[in-house]
MARTORTOR-191867 format. One record per atom (N, C-alpha, C): residue in three letters; x, y, z. Coordinates in steps of 0.05 Angstrom, whole numbers, plus 5000, padded with zeros to 4 digits. Layout:
BEGIN
ALAXYZ ...
This chain:
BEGIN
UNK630136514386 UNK629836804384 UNK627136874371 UNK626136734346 UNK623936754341 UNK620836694357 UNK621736504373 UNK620236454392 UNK619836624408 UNK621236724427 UNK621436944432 UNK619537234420 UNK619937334405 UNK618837484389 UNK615037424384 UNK615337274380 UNK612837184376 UNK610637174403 UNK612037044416 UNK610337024447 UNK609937274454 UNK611637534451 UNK611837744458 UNK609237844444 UNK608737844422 UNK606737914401 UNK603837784400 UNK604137494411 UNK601237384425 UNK600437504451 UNK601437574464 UNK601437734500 UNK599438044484 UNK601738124473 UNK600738434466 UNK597938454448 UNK597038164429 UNK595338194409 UNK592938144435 UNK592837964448 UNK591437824474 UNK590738044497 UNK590938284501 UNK590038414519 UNK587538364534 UNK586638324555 UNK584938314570 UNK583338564578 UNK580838454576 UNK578138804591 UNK579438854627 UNK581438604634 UNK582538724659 UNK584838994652 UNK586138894636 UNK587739084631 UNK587339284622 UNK584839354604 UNK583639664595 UNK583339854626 UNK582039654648 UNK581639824663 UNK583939874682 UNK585539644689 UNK587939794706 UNK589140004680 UNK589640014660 UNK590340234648 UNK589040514645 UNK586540474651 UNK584640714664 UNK585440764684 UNK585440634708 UNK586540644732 UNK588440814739 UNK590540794720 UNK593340854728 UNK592641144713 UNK591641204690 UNK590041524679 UNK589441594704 UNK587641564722 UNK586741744741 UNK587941684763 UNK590241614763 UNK592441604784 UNK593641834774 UNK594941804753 UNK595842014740 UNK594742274741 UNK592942314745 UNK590942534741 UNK591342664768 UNK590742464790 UNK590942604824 UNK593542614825 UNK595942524817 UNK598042604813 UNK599242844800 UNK597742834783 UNK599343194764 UNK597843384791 UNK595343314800 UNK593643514813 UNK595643564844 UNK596843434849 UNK598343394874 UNK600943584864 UNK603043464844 UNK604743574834 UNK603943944830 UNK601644024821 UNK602144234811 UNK600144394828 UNK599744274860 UNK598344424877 UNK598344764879 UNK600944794874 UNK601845094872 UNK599845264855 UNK599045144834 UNK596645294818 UNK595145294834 UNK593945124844 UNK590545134862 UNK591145334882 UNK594245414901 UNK594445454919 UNK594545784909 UNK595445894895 UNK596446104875 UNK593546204864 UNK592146094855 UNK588846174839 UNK587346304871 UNK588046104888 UNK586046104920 UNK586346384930 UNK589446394933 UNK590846654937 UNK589646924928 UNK589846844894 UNK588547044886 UNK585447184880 UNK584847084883 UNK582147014880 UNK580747174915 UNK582447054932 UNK581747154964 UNK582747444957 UNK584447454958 UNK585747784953 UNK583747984931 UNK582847874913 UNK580747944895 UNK578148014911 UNK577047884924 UNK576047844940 UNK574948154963 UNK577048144980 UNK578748284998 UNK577748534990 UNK578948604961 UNK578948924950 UNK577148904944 UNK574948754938 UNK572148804931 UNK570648844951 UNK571348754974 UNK568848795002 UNK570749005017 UNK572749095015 UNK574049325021 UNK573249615012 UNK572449614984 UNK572249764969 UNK568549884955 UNK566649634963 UNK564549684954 UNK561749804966 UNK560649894951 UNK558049954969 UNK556549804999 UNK556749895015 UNK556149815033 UNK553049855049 UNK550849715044 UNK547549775042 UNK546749705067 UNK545549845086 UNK544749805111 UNK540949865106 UNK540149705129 UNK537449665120 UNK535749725152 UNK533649845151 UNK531949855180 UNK529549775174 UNK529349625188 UNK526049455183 UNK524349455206 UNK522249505200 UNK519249385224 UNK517349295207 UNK515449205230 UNK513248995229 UNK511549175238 UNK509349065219 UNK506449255226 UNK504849035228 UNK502149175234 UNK499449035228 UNK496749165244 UNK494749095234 UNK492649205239 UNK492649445270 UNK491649695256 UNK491149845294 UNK488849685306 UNK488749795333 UNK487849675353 UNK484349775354 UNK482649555354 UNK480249645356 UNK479049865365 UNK481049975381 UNK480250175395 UNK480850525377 UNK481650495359 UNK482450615334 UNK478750705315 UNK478050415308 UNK475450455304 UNK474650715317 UNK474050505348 UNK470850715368 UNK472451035361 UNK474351155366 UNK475251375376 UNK474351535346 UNK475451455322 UNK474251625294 UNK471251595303 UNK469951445304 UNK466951435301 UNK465751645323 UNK466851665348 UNK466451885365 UNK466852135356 UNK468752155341 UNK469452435332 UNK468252525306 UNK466852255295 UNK464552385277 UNK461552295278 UNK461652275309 UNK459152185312 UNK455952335311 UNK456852675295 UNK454252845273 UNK454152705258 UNK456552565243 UNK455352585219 UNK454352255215 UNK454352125242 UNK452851855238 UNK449651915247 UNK450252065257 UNK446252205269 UNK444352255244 UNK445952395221 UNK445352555202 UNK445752375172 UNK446852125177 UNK447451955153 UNK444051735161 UNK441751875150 UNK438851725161 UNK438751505145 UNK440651385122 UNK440751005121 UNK441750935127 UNK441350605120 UNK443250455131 UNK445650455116 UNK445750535078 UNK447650385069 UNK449850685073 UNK448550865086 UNK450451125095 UNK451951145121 UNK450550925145 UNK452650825158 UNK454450655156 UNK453450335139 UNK455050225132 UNK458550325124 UNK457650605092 UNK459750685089 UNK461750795113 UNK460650945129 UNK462151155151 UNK463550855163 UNK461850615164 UNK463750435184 UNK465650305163 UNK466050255135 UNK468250145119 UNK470550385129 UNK470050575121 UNK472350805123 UNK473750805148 UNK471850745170 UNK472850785200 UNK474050425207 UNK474450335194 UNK475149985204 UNK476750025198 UNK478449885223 UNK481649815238 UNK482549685203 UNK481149415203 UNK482649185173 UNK482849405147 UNK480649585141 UNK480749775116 UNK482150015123 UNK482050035145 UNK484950375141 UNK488150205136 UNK488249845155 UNK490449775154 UNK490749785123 UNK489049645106 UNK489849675074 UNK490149815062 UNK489050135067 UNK489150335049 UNK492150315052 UNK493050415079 UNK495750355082 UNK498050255071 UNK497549995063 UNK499449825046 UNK499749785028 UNK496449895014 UNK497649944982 UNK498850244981 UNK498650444996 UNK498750664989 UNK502450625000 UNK503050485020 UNK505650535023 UNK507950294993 UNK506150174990 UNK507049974959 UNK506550204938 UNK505750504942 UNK504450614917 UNK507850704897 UNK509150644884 UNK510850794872 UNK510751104872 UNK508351224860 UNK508051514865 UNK508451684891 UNK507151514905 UNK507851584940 UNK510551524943 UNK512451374935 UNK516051404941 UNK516651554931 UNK516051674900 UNK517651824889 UNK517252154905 UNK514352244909 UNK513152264923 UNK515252464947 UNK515552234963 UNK516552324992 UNK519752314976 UNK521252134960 UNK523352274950 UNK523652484950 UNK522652634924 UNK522352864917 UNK522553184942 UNK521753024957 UNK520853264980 UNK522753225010 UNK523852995004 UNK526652915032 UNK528253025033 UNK529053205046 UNK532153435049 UNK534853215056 UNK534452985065 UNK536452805074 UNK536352695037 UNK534652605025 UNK535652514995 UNK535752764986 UNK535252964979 UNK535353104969 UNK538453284967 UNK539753224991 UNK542453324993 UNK543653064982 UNK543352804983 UNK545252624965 UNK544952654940 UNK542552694930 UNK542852784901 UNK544153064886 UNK544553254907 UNK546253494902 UNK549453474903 UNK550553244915 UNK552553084921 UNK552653024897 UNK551652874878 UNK551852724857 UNK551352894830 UNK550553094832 UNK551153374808 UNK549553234790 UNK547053184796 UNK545653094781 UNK544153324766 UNK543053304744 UNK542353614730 UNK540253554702 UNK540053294691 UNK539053274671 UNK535253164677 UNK534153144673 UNK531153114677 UNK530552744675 UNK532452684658 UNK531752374654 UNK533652274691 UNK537152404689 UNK539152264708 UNK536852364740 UNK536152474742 UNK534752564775 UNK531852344768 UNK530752234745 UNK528052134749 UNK529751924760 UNK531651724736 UNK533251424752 UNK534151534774 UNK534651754783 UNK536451754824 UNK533251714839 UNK531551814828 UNK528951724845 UNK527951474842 UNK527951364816 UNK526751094815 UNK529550844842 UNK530551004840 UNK533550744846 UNK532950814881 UNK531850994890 UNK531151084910 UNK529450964923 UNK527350954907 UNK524950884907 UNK524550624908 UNK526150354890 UNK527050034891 UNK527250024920 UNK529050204939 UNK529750164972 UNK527850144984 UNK526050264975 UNK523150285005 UNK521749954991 UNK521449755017 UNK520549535012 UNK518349425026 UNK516349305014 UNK514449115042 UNK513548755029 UNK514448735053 UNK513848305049 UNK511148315065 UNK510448135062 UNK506848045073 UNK508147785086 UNK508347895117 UNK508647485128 UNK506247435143 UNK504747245130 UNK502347145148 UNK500647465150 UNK500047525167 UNK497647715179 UNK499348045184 UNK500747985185 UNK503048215189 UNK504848325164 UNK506548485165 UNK507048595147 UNK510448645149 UNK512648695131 UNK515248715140 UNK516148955130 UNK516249165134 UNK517349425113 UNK519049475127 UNK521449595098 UNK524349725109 UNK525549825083 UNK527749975092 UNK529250195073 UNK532150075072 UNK532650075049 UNK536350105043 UNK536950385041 UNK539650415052 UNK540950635050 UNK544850565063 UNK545850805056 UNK548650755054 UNK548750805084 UNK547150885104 UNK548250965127 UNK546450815151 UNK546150635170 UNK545050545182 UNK542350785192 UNK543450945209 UNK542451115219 UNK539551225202 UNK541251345173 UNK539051515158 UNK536951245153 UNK537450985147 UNK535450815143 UNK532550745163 UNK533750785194 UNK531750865210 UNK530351065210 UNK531351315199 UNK530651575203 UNK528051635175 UNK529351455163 UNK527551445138 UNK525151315138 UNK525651145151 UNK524550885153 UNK520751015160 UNK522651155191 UNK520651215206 UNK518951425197 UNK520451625174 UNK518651795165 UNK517051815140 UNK517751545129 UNK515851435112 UNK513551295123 UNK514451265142 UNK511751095152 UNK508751385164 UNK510551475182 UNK508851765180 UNK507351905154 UNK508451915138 UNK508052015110 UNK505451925103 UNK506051695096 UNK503451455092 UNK501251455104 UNK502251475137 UNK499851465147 UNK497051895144 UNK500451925147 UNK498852155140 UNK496752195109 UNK497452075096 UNK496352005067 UNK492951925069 UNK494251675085 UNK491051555100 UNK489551705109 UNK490651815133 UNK488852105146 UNK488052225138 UNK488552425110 UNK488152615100 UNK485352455073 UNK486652145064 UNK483552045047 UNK481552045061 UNK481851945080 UNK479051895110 UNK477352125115 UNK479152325117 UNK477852525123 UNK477652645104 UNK478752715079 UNK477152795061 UNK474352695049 UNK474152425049 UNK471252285048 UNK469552375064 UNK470152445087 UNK469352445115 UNK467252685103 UNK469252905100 UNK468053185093 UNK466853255066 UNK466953015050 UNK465753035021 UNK463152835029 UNK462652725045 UNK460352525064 UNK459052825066 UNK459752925091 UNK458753175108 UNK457553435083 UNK459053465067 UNK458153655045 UNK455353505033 UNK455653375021 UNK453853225006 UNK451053195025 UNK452153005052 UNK448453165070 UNK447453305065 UNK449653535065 UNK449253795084 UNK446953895059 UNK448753825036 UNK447053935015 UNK444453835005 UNK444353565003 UNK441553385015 UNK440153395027 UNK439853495050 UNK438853695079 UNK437753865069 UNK438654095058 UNK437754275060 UNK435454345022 UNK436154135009 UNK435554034980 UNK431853994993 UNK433053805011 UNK430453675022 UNK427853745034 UNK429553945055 UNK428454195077 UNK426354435059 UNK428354515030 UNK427454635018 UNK423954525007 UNK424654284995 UNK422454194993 UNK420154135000 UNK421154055027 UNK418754055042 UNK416954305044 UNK418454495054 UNK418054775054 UNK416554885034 UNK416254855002 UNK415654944990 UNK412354804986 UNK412154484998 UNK410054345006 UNK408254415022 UNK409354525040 UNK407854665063 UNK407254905068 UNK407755085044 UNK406455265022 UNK404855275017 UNK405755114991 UNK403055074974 UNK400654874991 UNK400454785007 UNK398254675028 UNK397254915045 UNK399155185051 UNK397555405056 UNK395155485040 UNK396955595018 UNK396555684995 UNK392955654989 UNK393955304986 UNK390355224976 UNK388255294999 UNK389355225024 UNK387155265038 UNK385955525046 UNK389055785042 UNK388655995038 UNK386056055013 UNK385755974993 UNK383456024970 UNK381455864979 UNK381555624990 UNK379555445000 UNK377455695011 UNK378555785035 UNK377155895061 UNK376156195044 UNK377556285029 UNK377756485019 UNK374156494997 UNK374056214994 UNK371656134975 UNK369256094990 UNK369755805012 UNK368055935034 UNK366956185049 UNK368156265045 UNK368256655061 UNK365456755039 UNK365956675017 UNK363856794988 UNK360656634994 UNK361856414997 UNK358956275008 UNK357556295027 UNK359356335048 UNK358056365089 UNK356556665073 UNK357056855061 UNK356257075058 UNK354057075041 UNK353656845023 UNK352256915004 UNK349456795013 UNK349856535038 UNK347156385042 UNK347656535071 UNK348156705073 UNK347656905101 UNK348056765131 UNK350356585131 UNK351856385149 UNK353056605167 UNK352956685185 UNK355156835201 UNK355856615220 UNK354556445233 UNK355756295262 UNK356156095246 UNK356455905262 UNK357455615244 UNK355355445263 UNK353755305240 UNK352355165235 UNK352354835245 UNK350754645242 UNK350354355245 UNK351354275211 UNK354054155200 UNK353954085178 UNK354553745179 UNK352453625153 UNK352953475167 UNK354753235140 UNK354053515126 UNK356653385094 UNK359053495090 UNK360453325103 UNK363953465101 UNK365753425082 UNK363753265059 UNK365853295029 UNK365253545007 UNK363753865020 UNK363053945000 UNK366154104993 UNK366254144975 UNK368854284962 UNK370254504978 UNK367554774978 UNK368454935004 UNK366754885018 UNK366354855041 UNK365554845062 UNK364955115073 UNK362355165081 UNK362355485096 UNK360555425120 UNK359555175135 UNK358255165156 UNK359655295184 UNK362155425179 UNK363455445199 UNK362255805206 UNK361355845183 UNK360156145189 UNK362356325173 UNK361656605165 UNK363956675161 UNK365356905181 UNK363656925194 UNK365757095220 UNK368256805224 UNK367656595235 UNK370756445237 UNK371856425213 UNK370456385195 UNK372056325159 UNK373656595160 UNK372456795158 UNK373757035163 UNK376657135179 UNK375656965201 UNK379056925230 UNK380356785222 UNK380056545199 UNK380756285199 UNK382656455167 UNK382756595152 UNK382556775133 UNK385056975148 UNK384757085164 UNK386557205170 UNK389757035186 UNK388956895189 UNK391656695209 UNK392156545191 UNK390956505168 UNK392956305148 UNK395656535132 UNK393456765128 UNK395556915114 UNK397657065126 UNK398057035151 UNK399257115159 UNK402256765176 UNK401256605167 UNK401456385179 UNK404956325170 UNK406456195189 UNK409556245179 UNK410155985193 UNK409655815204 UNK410055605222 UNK409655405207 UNK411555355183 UNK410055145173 UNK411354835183 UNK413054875197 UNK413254525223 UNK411154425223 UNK408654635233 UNK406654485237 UNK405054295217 UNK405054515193 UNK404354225171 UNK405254085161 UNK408554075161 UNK410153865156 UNK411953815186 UNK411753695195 UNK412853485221 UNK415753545212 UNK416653425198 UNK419053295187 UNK421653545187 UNK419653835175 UNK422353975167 UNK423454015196 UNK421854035215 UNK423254065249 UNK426253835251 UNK426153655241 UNK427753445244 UNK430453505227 UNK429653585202 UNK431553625174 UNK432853895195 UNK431454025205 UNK433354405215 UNK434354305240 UNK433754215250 UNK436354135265 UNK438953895258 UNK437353785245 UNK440353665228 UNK443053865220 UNK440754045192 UNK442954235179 UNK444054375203 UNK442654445225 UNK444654525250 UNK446654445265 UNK445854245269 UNK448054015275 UNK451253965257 UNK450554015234 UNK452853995211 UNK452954285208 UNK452054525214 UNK453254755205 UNK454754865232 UNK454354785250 UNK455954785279 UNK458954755278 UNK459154505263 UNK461654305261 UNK463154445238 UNK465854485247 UNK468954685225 UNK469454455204 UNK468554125207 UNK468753955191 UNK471353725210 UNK472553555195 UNK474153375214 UNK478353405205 UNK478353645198 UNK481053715192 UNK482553685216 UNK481753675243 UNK483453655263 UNK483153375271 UNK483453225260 UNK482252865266 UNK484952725253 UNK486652635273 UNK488852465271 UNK488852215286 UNK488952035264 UNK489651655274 UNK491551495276 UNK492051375286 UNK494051165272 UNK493250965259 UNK494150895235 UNK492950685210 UNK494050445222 UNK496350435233 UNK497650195240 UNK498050105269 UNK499249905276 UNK499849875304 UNK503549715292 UNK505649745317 UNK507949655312 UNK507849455326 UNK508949175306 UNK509048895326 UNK512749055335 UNK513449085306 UNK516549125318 UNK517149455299 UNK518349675323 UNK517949915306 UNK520949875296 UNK521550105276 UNK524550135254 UNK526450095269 UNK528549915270 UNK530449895286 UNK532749955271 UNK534850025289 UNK536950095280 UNK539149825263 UNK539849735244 UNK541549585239 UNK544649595250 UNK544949395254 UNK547249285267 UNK549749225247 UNK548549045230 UNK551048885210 UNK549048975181 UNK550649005163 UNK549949155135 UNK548548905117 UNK546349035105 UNK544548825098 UNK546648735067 UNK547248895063 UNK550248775034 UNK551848955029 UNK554048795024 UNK554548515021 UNK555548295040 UNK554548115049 UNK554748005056 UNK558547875059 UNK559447945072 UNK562047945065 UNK563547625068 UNK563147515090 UNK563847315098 UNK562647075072 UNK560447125058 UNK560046965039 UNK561446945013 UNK562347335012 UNK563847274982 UNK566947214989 UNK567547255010 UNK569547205008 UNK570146895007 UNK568746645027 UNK567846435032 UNK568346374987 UNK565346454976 UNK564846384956 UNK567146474929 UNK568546564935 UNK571446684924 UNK573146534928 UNK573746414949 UNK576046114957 UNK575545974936 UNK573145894938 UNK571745574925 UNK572445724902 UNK571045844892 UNK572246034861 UNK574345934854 UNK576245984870 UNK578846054866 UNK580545814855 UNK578845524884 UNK579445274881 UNK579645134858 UNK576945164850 UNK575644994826 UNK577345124798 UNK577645404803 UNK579745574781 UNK582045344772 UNK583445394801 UNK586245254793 UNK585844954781 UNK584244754803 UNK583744514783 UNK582744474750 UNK581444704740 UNK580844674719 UNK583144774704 UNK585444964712 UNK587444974698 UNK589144764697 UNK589244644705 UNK591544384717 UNK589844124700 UNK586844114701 UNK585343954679 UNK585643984650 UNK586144244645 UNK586344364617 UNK589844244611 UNK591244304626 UNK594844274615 UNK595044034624 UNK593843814632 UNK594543544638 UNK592443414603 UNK590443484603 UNK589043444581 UNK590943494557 UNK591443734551 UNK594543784522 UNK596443674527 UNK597543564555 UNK600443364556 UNK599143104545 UNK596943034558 UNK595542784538 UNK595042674509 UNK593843054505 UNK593842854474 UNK596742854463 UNK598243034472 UNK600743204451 UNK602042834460 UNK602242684481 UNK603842434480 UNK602142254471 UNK599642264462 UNK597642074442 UNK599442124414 UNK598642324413 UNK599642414382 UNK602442344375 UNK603942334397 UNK607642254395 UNK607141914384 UNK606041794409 UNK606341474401 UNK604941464378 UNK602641544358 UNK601241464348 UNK603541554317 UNK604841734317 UNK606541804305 UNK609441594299 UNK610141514322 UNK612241234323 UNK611641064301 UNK608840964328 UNK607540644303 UNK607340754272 
């Protein structure tokens, strides 16, 4: 009997590192076992969790989106502005004054004014502000305080979007209704461009002023040059006239020194004629060449009402605002998808948690025995 006893007690003191692990073993036997036994939780969490689910994509905001693709207008965008201000390239007499007229008029720089001006925040809030289609959702919403209508415009404003892919461009609008997202879409894009149109040509006509006033700055000048070049020769001849008379010159003479100060070999009967046609003299083109050129310029630009009737297109459409089909969120098929798994992993971790406290609470039992 003692024998017995004892052998029993060498076996049990003698455990083997085989036996630690089949006794691990049989733990995570145990483990896919409680998880089998108490499937009903996993099946029960899945349940709920889908149903959870359900009422959330049943019940929630539903965001529809219309998008197009832009990119550069068509060269032919260029020639057509440049034709329609082709005074004021006649009349821009440098180079670095055509240069400018051609930055303003290029297809690549109207495309950019464009895209920052449609990225401009002020420009959304902007066309917010002034949309009878937002403007009745926000009367919907009894909005009334100065801070609650700035957040309905900023939150407005987050919807109008643009991605840069490669060379092209992606803009589009969220909104609750497919439809208004096209409608929006498309008249933001108008907006903008109109924006463009209206900088272009305002340069255009702040160009045209600035000649015009340069021109005639200039014209003046000249003018007042070709004056005073009367003027002197008017006293010149007027001095000669004193001399032809005084050395008793009436005809004009053999002279054969043409640097004297006045000159009177011409006689003064012609000093005399020559005396009367200056002072009466009004033609002054003739002594300046140039102002002939400057007056018909300012003519040229006072002809012209300026370029207020001058409309472009900044852009060209790879793909114009299309109508959406399926709602840009939420994505439904995902949360519901991602709500299962939720649901899954839920229940196993409850069934981890109460197999874990049946563990220790029967650790703690045997350890209590011994």
């Amino acid at each position: 009997m003692f024998k017995i006893e004892f052998d029993m007690n060498d076996i049990k003191n003698n455990e083997s590192p085989v036996d630690n692990k089949i006794s691990t073993g049989v733990d995570v036997y145990d483990l896919f076992l409680k998880l089998w036994k108490d499937k009903i939780t996993i099946i029960c969490s899945v349940i709920v969790f889908f149903i959870a689910s359900l009422i959330y994509v049943m019940n929630c905001s539903v965001w529809w989106s219309s998008k197009a693709i832009i990119t550069n207008a068509d060269y032919m965008t260029s020639i057509d502005i440049k034709n329609r201000i082709s005074d004021l390239y006649l009349i821009m007499d440098s180079p670095s004054g055509n240069e400018n007229l051609d930055k303003l008029s290029n297809n690549k720089s109207l495309f950019k004014q464009f895209v920052n001006d449609f990225s401009s925040i002020d420009n959304k809030i902007d066309f917010i502000k002034n949309n009878k289609e937002i403007n009745s959702l926000r009367l919907l919403t009894k909005l009334t305080s100065p801070k609650e209508i700035m957040l309905f415009n900023e939150g407005w404003a987050a919807r109008i979007k643009i991605y840069k892919i490669k060379d092209e461009y992606e803009v589009k609008i969220e909104t609750n209704d497919s439809k208004l997202s096209q409608h929006l879409l498309s008249e933001y894009i108008k907006y903008i461009n109109s924006i463009v149109n209206n900088n272009v040509i305002n340069t255009f006509n702040l160009l045209r002023s600035y000649q015009y006033s340069y021109l005639n700055k200039k014209y003046n000048y000249l003018l007042n040059v070709a004056k005073d070049k009367i003027k002197s020769e008017i006293s010149e001849t007027k001095n000669s006239i004193k001399l032809a008379i005084a050395s008793g010159t009436k005809k004009p003479i053999l002279q054969f020194d043409n640097k004297q100060m006045f000159p009177f070999y011409s006689g003064s009967e012609a000093l005399e004629k020559k005396y009367q046609i200056l002072n009466n003299f009004n033609d002054f083109e003739i002594v300046e060449p140039k102002l002939l050129k400057i007056k018909n310029e300012i003519k040229l630009i006072s002809s012209s009402n300026g370029y207020s009737k001058i409309t472009f297109n900044t852009i060209k459409f790879v793909q114009k605002p299309t109508l959406s089909i399926h709602p840009e969120k939420p994505n439904k098929s995902i949360v519901i998808i991602f709500s299962i798994l939720l649901g899954f992993f839920f229940g196993i971790l409850v069934i981890l948690i109460k197999f874990f406290l049946e563990t220790l609470k029967t650790n703690n039992y045997n350890k209590g025995l011994k």
